[in-house]
N, C-alpha and C positions, 0 to 999 in steps of 0.2 A: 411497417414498423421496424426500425434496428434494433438490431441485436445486440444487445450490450457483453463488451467483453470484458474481463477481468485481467486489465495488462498496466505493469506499472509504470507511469508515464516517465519523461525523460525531463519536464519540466514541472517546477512546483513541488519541488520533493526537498526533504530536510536533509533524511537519511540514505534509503534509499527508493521509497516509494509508496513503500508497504501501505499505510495509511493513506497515500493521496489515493492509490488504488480502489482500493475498500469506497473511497466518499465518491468516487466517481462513478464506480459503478452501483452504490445505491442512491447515489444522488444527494450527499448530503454536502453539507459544509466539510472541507479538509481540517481546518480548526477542531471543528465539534469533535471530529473523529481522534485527530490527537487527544487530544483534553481527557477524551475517555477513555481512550488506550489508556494512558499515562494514569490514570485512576483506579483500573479495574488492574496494571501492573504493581502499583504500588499495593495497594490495598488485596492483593490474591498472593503476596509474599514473594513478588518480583523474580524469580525465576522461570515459573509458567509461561508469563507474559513475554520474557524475553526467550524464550525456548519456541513460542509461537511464532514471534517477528520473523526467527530465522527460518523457521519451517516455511510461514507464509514467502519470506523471501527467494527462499528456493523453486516452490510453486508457482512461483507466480510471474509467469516470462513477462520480460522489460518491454518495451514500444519499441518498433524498427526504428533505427534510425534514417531519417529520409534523404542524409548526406550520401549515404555508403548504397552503393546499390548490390554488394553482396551478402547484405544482411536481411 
């Protein structure tokens, strides 16, 4: 069985991944996952929401890139 990691990919991303991240690793749609971000930010008084993205973005290491071999 694989191990699912929580890394933000380098492709399929709007922002900066945060969400594709999240849908990849519970396996949902990327869509779905925005949509509801974007809902539970609006409607939680939009600070929160956007306080979490960056935290999560901080958290949340990007995908090596497979050009660079010192990364």
């Amino acid at each position: 069985m694989e191990e699912k990691k929580l890394i933000r990919p380098r492709t399929g991303r709007q922002l900066s991944g945060v969400c594709a991240a999240l849908a990849n690793f519970f396996g949902l749609d990327v869509s779905l996952v925005r949509i509801i971000y974007v809902l539970l930010t609006i409607f939680s008084a939009a600070f929160p929401g956007i306080l979490i993205y960056i935290i999560l973005l901080i958290l949340i290491p990007e995908e090596k890139n497979r050009y660079l071999k010192d990364q």
